[in-house]
Structure formats: structure tokens, C-alpha cells
C-alpha positions in Angstrom: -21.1 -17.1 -9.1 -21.7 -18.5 -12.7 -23.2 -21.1 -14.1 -25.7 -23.4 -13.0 -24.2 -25.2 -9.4 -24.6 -28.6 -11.5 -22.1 -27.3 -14.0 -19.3 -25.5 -11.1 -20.1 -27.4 -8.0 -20.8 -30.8 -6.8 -24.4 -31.4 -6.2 -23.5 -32.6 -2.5 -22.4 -29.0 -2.0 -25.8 -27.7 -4.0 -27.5 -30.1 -1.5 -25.9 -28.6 1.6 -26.6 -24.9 0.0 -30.4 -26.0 -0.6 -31.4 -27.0 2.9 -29.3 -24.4 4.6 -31.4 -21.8 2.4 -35.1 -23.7 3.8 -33.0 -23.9 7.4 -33.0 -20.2 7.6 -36.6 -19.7 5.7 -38.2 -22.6 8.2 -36.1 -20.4 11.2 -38.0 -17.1 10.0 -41.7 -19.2 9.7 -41.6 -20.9 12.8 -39.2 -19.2 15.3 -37.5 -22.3 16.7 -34.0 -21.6 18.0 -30.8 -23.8 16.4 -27.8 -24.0 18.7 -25.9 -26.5 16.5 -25.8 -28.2 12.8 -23.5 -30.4 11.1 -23.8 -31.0 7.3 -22.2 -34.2 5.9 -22.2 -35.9 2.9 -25.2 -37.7 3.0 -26.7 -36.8 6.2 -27.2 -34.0 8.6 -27.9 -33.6 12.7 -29.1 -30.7 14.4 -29.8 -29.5 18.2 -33.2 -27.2 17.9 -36.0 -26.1 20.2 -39.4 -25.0 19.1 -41.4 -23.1 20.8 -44.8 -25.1 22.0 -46.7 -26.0 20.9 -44.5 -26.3 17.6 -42.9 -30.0 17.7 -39.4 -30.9 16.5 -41.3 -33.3 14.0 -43.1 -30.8 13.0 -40.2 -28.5 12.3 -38.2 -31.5 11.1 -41.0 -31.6 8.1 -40.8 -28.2 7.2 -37.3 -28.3 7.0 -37.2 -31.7 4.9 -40.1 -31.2 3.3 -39.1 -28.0 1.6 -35.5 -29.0 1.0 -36.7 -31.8 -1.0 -38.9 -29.7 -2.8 -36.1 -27.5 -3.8 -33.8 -30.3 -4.9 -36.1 -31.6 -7.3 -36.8 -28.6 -9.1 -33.2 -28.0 -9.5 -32.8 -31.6 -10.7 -36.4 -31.4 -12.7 -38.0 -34.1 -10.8 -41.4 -34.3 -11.7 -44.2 -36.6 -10.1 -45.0 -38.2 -7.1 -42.0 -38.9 -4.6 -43.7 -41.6 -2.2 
């Protein structure tokens, strides 16, 4: 690939890259099935079913929770978010 993806792509595209990477790693944790995703610009949708008594919040977390997570090491955020 080279280089860093700040340096050849746009960080939207890191973005995108970054939570489809926790997607797949949330997938693997907590078994829920995905039947459809759309990643835009600055948003997201998605049609999944967890398995009970796993909640889509709950899965929704994960998923956001570790995407964030990602993204701020990559940008070297430090410190509280909220």
C-alpha cells in the first residue's frame, strides 16, 4: 500500500476502512448477522440482527465504540472524548 493512509488517501476513505475493519471484528465477537451497509461521507446505515439477548444498541456500541477508538489513535487523540 505505502505510506501512512493520511499521506495517500483521504481520511474519509481511512474512516470508511476503520469501521469496516471493527464491523468485521464486532461480527466475529458477537455473531450478529448484516444483510446490508452503506458507507457515506459522513454517515453510515446498516440492517443487522443480533442474536438475544444481544441488542442492536448494544452491538451499535461495539461497533462505534471501537471505531472511534481506532480513529483516534491513527489521528493521536489523546484524552477524554465526552
Amino acid at each position: 500500500m505505502g505510506g501512512r493512509w493520511g499521506q495517500t488517501r483521504s481520511y474519509t476513505s481511512y474512516f470508511a476502512y476503520c469501521l469496516w475493519q471493527v464491523v468485521g471484528e464486532r461480527r466475529a465477537e458477537h455473531k450478529f448477522l448484516l444483510t446490508a451497509w452503506a458507507f457515506l461521507p459522513d454517515h453510515w446505515h446498516a440492517i443487522l440482527y443480533p442474536p438475544y439477548p444481544l441488542t442492536i444498541s448494544r452491538v451499535m456500541e461495539a461497533i462505534k465504540d471501537g471505531a472511534t477508538k481506532r480513529m483516534r489513535r491513527q489521528r493521536r487523540e489523546f484524552g477524554t472524548l465526552f
